[in-house]
Each structure stands twice: as C-alpha cells, then as structure tokens.
C-alpha positions as CSV (number, residue, x, y, z in Angstrom):
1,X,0.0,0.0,0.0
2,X,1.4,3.5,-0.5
3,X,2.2,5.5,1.7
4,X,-0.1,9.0,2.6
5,X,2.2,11.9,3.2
6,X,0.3,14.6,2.7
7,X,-3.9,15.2,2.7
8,X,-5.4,18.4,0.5
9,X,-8.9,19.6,2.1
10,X,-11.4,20.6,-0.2
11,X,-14.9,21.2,-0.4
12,X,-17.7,21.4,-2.0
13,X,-21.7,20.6,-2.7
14,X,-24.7,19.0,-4.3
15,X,-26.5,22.0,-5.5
16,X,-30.0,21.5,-6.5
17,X,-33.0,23.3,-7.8
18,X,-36.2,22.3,-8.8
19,X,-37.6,22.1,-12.6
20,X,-40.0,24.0,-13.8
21,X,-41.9,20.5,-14.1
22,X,-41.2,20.4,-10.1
23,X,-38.1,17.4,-10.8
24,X,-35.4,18.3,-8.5
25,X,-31.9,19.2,-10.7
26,X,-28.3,19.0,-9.6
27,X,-25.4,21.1,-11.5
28,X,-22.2,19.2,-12.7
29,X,-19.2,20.6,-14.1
30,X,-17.0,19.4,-17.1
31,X,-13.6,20.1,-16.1
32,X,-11.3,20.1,-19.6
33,X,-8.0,19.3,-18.5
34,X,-9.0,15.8,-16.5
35,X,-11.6,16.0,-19.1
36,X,-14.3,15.0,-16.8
37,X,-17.6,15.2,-15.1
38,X,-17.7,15.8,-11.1
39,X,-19.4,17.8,-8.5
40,X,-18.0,21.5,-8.5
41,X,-15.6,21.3,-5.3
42,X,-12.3,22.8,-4.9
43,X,-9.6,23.6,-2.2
44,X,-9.9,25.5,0.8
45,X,-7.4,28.4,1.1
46,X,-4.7,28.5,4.3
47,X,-7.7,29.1,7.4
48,X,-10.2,28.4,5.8
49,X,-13.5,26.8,7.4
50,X,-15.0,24.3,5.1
51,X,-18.0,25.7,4.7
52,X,-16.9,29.0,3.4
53,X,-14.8,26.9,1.2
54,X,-17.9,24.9,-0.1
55,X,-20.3,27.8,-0.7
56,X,-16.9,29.9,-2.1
57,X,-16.1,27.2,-4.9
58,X,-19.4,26.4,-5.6
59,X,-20.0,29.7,-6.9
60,X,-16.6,30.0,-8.5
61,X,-16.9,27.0,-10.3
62,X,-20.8,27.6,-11.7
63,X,-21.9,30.8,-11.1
64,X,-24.7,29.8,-8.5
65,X,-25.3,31.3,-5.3
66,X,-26.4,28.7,-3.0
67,X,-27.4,27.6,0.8
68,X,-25.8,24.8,2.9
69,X,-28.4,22.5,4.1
70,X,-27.2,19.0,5.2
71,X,-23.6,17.9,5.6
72,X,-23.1,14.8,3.2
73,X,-20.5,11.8,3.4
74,X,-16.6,12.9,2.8
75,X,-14.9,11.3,0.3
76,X,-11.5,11.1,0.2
77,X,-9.2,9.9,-2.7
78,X,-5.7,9.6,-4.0
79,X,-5.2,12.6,-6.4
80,X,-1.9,11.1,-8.5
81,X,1.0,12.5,-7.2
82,X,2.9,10.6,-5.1
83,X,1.8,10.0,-1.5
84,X,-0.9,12.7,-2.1
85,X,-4.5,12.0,-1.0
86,X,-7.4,14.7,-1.4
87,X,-10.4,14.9,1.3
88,X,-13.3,16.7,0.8
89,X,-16.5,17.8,2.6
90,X,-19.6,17.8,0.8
91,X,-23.2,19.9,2.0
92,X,-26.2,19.2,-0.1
93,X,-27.2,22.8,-1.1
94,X,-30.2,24.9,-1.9
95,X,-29.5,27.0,-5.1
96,X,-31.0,30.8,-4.8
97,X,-29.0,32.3,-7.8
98,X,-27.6,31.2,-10.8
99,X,-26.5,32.3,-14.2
100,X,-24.3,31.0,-17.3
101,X,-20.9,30.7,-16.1
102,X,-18.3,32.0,-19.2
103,X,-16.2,29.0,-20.3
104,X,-12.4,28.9,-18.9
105,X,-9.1,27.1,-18.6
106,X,-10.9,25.4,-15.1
107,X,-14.2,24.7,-16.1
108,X,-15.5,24.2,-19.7
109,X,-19.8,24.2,-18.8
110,X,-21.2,23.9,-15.9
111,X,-24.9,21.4,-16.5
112,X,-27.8,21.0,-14.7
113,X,-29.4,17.8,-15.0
114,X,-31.6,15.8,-13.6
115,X,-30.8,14.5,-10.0
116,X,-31.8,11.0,-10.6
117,X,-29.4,10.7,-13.9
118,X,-26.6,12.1,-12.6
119,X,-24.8,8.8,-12.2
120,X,-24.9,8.5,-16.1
121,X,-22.3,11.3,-16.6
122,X,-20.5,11.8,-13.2
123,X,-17.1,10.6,-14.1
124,X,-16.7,9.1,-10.6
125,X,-17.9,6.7,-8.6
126,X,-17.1,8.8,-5.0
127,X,-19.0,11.3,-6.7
128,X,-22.0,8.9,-7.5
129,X,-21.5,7.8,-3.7
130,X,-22.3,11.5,-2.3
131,X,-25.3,12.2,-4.7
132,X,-26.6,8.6,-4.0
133,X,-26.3,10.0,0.0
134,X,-27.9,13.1,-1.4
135,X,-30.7,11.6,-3.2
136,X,-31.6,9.3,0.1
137,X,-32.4,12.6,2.3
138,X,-35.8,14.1,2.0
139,X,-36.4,17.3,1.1
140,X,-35.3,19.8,3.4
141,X,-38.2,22.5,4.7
142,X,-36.7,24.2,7.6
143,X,-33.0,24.7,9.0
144,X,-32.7,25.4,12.9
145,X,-28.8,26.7,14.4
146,X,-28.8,26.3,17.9
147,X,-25.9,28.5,19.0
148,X,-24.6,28.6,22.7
149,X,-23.4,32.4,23.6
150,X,-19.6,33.1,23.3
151,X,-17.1,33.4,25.8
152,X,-18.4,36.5,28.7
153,X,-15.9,36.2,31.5
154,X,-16.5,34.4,34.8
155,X,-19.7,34.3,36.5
156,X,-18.1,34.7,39.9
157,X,-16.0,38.1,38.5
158,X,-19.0,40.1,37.4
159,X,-20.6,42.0,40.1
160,X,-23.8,42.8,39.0
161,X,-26.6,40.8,37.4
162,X,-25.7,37.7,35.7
163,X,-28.3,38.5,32.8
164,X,-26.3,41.8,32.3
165,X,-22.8,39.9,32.0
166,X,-21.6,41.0,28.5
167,X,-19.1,39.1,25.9
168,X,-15.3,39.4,26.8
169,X,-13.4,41.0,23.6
170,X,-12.6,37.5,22.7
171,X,-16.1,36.4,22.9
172,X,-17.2,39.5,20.3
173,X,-14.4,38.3,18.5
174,X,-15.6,34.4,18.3
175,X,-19.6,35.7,17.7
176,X,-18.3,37.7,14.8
177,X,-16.6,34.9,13.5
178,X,-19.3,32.7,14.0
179,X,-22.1,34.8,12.2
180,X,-19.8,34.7,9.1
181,X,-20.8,30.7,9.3
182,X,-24.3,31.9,10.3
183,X,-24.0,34.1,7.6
184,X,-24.2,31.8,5.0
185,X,-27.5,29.9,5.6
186,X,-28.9,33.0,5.0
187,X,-31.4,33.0,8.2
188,X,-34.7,34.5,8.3
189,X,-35.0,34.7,11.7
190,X,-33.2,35.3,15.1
191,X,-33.9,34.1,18.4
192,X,-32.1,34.7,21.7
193,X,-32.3,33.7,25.3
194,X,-33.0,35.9,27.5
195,X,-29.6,36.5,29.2
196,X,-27.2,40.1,27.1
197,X,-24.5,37.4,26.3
198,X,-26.9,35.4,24.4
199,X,-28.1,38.3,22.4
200,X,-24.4,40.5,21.9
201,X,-23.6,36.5,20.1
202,X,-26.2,36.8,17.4
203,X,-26.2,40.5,16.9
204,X,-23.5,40.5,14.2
205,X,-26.0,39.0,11.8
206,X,-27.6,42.2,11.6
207,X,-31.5,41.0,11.9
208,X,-33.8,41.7,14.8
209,X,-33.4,39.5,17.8
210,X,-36.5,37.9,19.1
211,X,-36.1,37.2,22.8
212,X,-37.7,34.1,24.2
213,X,-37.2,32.7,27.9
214,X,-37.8,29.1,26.7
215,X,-34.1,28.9,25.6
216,X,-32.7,30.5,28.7
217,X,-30.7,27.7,31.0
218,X,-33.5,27.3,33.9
219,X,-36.0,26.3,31.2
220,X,-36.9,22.7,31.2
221,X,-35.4,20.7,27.6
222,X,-39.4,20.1,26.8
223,X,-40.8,23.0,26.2
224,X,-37.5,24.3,24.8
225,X,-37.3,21.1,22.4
226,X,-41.2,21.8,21.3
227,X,-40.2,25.8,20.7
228,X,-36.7,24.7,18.4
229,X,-39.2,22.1,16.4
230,X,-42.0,25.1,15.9
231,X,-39.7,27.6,14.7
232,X,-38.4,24.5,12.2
233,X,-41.8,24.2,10.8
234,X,-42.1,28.0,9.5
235,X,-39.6,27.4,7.0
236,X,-36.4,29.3,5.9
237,X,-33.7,29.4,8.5
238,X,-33.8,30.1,12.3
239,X,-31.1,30.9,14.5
240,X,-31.4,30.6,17.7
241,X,-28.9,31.2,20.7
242,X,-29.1,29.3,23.8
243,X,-26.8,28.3,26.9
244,X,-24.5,25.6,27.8
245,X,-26.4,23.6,30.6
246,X,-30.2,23.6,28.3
247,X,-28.6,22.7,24.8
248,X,-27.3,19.4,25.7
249,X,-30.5,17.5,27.6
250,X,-32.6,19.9,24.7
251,X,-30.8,18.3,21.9
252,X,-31.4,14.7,23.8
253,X,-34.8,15.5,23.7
254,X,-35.6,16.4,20.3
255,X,-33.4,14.1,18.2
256,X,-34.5,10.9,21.1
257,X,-30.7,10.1,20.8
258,X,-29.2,10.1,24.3
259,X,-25.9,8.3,22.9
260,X,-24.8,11.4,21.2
261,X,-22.6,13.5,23.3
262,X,-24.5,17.1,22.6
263,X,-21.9,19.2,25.2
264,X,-21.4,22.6,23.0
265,X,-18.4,24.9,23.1
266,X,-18.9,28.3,24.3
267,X,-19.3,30.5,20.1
268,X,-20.2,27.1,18.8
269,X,-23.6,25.2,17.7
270,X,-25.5,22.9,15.8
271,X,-26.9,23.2,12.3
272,X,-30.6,20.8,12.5
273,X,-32.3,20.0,8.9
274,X,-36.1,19.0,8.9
275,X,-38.2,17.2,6.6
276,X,-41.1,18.5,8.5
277,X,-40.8,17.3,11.9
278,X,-38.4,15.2,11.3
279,X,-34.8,15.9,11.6
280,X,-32.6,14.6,8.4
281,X,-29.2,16.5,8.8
282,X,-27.4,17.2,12.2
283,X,-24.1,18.9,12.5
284,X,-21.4,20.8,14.6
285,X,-20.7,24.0,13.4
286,X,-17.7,26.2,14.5
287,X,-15.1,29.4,13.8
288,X,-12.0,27.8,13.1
289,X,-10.9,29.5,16.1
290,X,-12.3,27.5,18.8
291,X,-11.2,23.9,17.2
C-alpha cells in the first residue's frame, strides 16, 4: 500500500433546484483538463472553514449562489502525485441564484441535470456515492442553528446581574466569527435567550433579535425542544442562541438520541435540517478558532 504523506482539504456541494416541471436538478461541471464530469468542489485556502470553502467554490466553479443545508459523506481519494490524498467535505445545497458561467481554462460548462441521472455522466464513482447519500435525504423544509453564547468572563467576577454579563473581547471576536458561518445559511429569523450574552452573540447577523425565555438555562429541555421544532416548521432558516447547561439534555430531547454527546463549546452550535418534523441532517458548526 502507498504510503499518505500529505492530505489536501477541499470542499464542496450538491447543489440542487427544482424544474419547472417540479423534478429536482443538480449542476455538474466538465472540467477540460482531466476531461471530466464531477461535482463542482475545490480547495480551501490557508484558514479556511470548510464551509466557506464549499459555498466559495461552488459559486466559482458555476456561477450559483447557493445555501448549505445537510452535511453529506466525505470522500477522500488519491489525487496522483505521489503520497498525495485529497479529502473533501460535501453539504447538499439549496440553489438561490444562478447564471451561465463563461467557459475557462478550469471549467468548460457547468450542467444542470436531472438528479436522478446524474450517475450516467458523473465521471466518478465517489461522486455517484455522495449524490446517492444526497438523493436518500428528504427534502429539506426548515433549518434550525442552535448557537450557545460566546465566551463572557466568569460568572463569579461580574458583580452585577448575571443576565447583564456581557461578551469578553474574545467572545465579540468568536460571535463575529461565527455569524460569518451563520452568515451563509442566510437566516430569516433570530432568536435569543434571554440573558445580554446570548443576544451580543447573534447581533453580528444584523436582523432583529426575538427574545424568548424558553431557551434560557432554567427552562426545562421540553418545552425548549417543542419551541426549536416550531420555529423549524415555519420554513427558511432560524437561528437561535441558547446556553450551555439547556442545549445538551434539549438536543437529547428532540433528536431521542441520548448516545450522542451534545456538550457545546462556548461560540459554537449545531446546524438541524427538517423534513417536516423530522430531523434529516445534524451537525457541529464552528469558527476555526475555537477547534
């Protein structure tokens, strides 16, 4: 077996749209010098997060502006030099934008065809694998981020109310860094505990903040649980910012999985995709920063 010196990140996305006929289409692109179908993907610059990266080549590579929904299998593969593999990280995505993308040395057309046929001219069969995985999840009609405040000092430190304790400077710097994440599930709506540290968090995203005592930590995980799944079943994208001691038993309580360790860094959180009621894509989401 040869041996791996070296992995390249990369990411990128199954971006899909619906036909005017209602069919649900994905865009591949024909890259001339591999001469070769694949799903539009590419490498993620020096600090990157992989998100950024996906939505970021995405567009470069066919002119759509699209929306992370649910995190799909990696695939990772040798790329041909020596002792060189290449992993990337794939996110079904919702397409909002899109226009003919000029042919170049990178990318000779970029196609949309029909989800279900991809398999015929995808060149690869990782790639067949991730729109396979793609093609299993239902359709996606709400996204929730649960978000637990950023860093605000020490609870023992601040002398007057603990619902008045602000972010430290490195917490404003990890909530700014976060909302660029936020950012690019282009939310609708924005929730906050109760407590100024939950609020300064999602404030960066520039929308109003709704303030709702269900997600403050003395609220019980049921009621919180029922509120996360309501806002879900409106549609678009919520954002919601909660604290450390509620997320973990609320999480338990929604998804029924008490195996999964839920514990959530301070600036930190959860992206949840429904089908409805039911959730169909769970995953951490994080600034670089705090990893």
């Amino acid at each position: 077996m040869a041996e791996v010196n070296s992995v390249v990140r990369a990411a990128g996305g199954v971006v899909w749209r619906r036909s005017a006929g209602g069919a649900t289409e994905i865009v591949l692109v024909h890259r001339p010098r591999y001469n070769d179908w694949s799903l539009p993907k590419g490498k993620l610059d020096p600090g990157e997060h992989e998100l950024t990266a996906a939505v970021r080549e995405v567009f470069e590579e066919t002119s759509v502006e699209a929306v992370p929904q649910v995190r799909l299998p990696s695939v990772r593969y040798l790329t041909g030099e020596p002792g060189v593999e290449k992993s990337v990280d794939f996110w079904s995505m919702r397409a909002v934008a899109w226009a003919p993308r000029p042919a170049d040395h990178e990318i000779e057309e970029a196609r949309w065809v029909a989800a279900t046929d991809a398999h015929t001219l995808l060149s690869y069969a990782h790639d067949r694998g991730v729109v396979r995985a793609f093609l299993d999840v239902p359709p996606v009609t709400g996204v929730v981020a649960l978000v637990r405040h950023a860093k605000a000092g020490k609870r023992k430190e601040w002398k007057g109310p603990d619902g008045q304790r602000p972010l430290e400077p490195s917490g404003e710097r990890d909530a700014r860094a976060l909302s660029g994440l936020l950012t690019l599930l282009r939310p609708d709506r924005v929730v906050s505990a109760t407590p100024l540290r939950c609020r300064q968090t999602v404030e960066p995203l520039g929308l109003p903040v709704a303030i709702e005592p269900a997600f403050d930590e003395e609220a019980e995980p049921g009621p919180a649980a029922e509120a996360l799944a309501a806002g879900a079943l409106r549609g678009g994208t919520t954002v919601i910012c909660s604290q450390g001691k509620l997320m973990p038993p609320l999480l338990t309580t929604l998804t029924h999985r008490a195996d999964v360790d839920f514990h959530t860094r301070k600036g930190a959180g959860w992206v949840l995709c429904f089908a409805g009621a039911q959730i169909v894509g769970r995953d951490r989401i994080a600034p670089v920063s705090l990893r």
